[in-house]
C-alpha positions in Angstrom: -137.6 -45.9 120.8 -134.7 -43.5 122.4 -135.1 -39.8 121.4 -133.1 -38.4 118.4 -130.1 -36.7 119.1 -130.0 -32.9 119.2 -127.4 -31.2 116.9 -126.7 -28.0 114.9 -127.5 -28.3 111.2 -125.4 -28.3 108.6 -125.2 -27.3 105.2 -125.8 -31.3 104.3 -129.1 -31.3 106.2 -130.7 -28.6 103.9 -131.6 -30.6 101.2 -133.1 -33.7 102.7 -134.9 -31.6 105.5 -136.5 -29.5 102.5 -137.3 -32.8 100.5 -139.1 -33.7 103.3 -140.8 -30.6 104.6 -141.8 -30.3 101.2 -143.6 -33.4 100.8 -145.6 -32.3 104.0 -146.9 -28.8 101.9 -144.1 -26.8 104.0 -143.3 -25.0 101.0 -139.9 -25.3 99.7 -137.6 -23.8 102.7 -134.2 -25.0 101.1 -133.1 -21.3 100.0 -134.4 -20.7 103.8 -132.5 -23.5 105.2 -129.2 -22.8 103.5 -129.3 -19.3 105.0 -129.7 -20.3 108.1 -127.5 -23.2 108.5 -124.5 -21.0 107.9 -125.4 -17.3 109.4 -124.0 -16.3 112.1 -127.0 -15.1 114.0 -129.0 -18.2 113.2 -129.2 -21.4 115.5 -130.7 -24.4 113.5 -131.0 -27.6 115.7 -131.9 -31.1 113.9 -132.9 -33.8 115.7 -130.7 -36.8 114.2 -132.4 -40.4 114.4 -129.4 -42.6 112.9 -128.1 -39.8 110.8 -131.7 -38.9 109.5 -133.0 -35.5 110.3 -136.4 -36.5 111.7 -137.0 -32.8 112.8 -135.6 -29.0 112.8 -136.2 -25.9 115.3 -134.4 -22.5 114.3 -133.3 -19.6 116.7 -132.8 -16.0 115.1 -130.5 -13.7 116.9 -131.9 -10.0 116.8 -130.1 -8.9 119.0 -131.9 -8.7 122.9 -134.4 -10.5 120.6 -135.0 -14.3 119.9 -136.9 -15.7 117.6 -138.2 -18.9 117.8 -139.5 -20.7 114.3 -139.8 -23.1 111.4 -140.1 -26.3 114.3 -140.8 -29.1 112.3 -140.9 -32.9 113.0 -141.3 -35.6 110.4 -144.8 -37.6 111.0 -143.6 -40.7 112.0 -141.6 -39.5 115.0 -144.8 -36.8 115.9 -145.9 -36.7 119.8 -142.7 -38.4 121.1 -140.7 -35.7 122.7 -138.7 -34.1 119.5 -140.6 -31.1 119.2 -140.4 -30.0 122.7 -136.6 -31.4 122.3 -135.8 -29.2 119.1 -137.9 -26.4 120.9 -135.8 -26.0 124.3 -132.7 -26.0 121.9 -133.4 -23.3 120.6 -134.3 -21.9 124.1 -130.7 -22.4 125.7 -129.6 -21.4 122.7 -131.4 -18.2 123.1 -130.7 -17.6 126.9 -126.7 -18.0 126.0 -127.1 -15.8 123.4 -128.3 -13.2 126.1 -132.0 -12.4 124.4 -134.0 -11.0 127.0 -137.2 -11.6 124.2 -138.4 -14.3 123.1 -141.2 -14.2 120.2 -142.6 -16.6 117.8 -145.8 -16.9 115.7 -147.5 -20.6 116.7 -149.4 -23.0 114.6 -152.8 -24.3 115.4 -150.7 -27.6 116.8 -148.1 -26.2 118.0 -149.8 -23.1 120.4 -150.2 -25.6 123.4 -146.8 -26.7 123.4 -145.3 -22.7 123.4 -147.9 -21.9 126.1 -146.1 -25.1 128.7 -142.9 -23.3 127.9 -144.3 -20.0 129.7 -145.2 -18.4 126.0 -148.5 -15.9 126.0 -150.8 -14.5 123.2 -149.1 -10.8 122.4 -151.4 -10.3 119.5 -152.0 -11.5 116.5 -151.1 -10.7 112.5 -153.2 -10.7 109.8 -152.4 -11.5 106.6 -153.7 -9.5 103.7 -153.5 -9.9 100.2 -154.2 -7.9 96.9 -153.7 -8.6 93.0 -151.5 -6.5 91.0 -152.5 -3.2 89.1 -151.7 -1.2 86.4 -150.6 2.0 86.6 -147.3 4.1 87.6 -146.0 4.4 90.8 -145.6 7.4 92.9 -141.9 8.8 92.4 -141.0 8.6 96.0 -141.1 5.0 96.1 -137.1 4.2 94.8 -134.4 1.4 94.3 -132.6 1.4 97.8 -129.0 2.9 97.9 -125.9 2.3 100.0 -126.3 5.1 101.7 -129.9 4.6 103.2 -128.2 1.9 105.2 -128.0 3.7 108.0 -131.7 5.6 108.4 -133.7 2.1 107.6 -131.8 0.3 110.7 -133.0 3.4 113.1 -136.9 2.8 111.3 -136.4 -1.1 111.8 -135.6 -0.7 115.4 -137.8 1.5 116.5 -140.4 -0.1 114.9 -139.5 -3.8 116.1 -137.8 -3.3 119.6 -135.3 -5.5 117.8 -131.9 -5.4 116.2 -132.1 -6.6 112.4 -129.5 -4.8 111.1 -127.9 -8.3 110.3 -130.8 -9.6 108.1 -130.7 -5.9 106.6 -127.5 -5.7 105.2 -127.3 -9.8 104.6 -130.3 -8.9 101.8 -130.9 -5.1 101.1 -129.7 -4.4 97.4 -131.0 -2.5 94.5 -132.6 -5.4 93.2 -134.4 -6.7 96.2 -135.0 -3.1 98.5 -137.1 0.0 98.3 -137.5 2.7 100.1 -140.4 5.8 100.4 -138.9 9.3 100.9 -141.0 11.6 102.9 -142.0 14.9 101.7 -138.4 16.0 102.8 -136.0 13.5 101.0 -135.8 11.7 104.2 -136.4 8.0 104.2 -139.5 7.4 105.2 -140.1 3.9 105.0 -138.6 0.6 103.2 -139.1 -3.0 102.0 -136.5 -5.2 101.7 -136.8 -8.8 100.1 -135.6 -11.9 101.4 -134.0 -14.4 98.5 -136.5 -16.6 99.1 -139.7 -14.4 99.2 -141.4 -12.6 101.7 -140.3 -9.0 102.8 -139.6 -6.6 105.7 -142.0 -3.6 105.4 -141.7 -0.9 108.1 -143.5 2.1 107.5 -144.1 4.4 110.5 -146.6 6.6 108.4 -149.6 5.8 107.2 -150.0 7.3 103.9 -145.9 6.9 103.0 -147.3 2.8 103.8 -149.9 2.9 101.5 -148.1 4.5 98.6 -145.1 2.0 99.4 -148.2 -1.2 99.4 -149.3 0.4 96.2 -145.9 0.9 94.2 -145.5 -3.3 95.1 -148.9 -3.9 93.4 -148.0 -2.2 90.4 -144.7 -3.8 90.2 -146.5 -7.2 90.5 -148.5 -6.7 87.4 -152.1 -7.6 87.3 -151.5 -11.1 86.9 -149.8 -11.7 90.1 -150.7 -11.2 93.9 -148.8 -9.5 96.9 -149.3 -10.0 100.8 -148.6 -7.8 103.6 -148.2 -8.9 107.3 -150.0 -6.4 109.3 -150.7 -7.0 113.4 -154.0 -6.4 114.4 -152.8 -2.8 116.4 -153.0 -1.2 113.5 -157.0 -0.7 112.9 -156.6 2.1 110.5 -154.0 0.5 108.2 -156.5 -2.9 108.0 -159.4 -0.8 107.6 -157.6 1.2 104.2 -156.8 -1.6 103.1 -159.5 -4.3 103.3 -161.2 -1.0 101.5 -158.9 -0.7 98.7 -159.1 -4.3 96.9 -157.0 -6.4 99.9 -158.7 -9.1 101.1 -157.6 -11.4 104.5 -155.9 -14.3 104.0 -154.6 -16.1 107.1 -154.3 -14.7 110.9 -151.7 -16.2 113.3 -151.1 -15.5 116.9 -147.9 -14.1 118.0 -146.3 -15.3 121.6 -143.7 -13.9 123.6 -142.2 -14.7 126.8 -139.5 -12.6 129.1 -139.6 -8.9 129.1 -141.7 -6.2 127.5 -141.0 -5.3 124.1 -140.9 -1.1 123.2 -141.8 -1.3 119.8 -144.5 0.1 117.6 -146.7 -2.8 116.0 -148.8 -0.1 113.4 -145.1 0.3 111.7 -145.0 -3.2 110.6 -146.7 -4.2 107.1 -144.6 -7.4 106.3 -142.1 -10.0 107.6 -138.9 -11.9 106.0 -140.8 -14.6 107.3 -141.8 -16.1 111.1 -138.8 -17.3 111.7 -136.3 -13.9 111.5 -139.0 -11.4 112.2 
């Protein structure tokens, strides 16, 4: 059977690839999909068996950063080639893109593969989770404004080593960002919501991350849960929260390959999801 042909995706793939990625308990990535078959930082490959997408590997641009996710290959055409195919896509896509970075959180299944392409364990996240409270939340915790544009790029780069400021003004809003002032008016931290869940949290401070964690339970009411996507340099953040009602819910590894990242991984307390950043 000759291997599927390697193409960009396009807006057409996004339903039947999320039909299908759904049937294997992906979750539904279609709102996902849709964003990334038509951003301009985003490389989506397919691989196209006779005009069926039989399998998908994504490549987000951050700027001297890649990341590699959401590689996916329908069962039937599993240990034949296309992952690795879809994979290395993704990898010249990067390289002409000029990342000198590449990261990516791996699977159980799909760790070996990463490691052949010269990938090694960084660290690793946890992921936490906590139900929602009652209660008010603290007053420096606010709707994001215009204006704040500006100060949470400088708190996103310095916390990541990467350039994001795409994703952030793609999604930040009123609606779907927040930001904690410090004791100063300056911003201090922020969340901002991706339109199909998930959320970048960069908090540089501890306390200002706990008070942002908290004003996200209350908003969540009692009846419904939040996560946070902490990595596991940041001892004192796990620790006040596994002791405040947040439990672990999943740990993953993160790899990276080419050059040292400066960054600061106990700024970090949630993603967009693992295949942005």
């Amino acid at each position: 059977m000759p291997l599927p042909a390697i193409r960009l995706m396009t807006t057409a793939d996004v339903e039947p690839i999320g039909a299908a990625m759904l049937r294997e308990q992906w979750g539904d990535r279609r709102a996902n999909l849709a964003f990334l078959a038509e951003h301009p930082q985003a490389r989506a490959f397919v691989a196209d068996a006779d005009g069926d997408a039989v399998g998908i590997g994504v490549l987000c641009v951050n700027g001297p950063v890649g990341w590699i996710g959401t590689v996916w290959v329908e069962p039937a055409w599993r240990r034949q080639g296309v992952g690795m195919a879809v994979t290395q896509a993704t990898l010249d896509a990067a390289e002409v893109a000029g990342c000198r970075t590449l990261v990516l959180v791996a699977t159980r299944d799909g760790r070996p593969l990463y490691e052949r392409l010269g990938f090694e364990v960084q660290t690793f996240y946890r992921i936490l989770e906590a139900p929602g409270i009652e209660g008010a939340a603290d007053p420096r915790v606010r709707s994001f404004e215009p204006g704040d544009l500006g100060a949470i790029e400088a708190l996103d780069r310095a916390a990541t080593g990467e350039d994001r400021g795409h994703l952030l003004r793609a999604f930040a809003s009123p609606e779907s960002a927040r930001v904690v002032e410090g004791t100063d008016g300056s911003v201090a931290g922020f969340m901002v919501r991706a339109p199909w869940g998930g959320g970048a949290t960069i908090v540089p401070g501890l306390d200002d991350a706990l008070t942002m964690l908290e004003a996200r339970r209350i908003a969540a009411s009692p009846d419904k849960s939040v996560r946070a996507g902490l990595l596991q340099e940041n001892e004192a953040g796990l620790e006040r929260l596994l002791a405040t009602g947040w439990t672990e819910a999943w740990s993953a590894p993160r790899l990276v390959r080419g050059e040292p990242l400066e960054w600061d991984p106990t700024a970090i307390w949630g993603q967009f999801n693992f295949a942005i950043g």
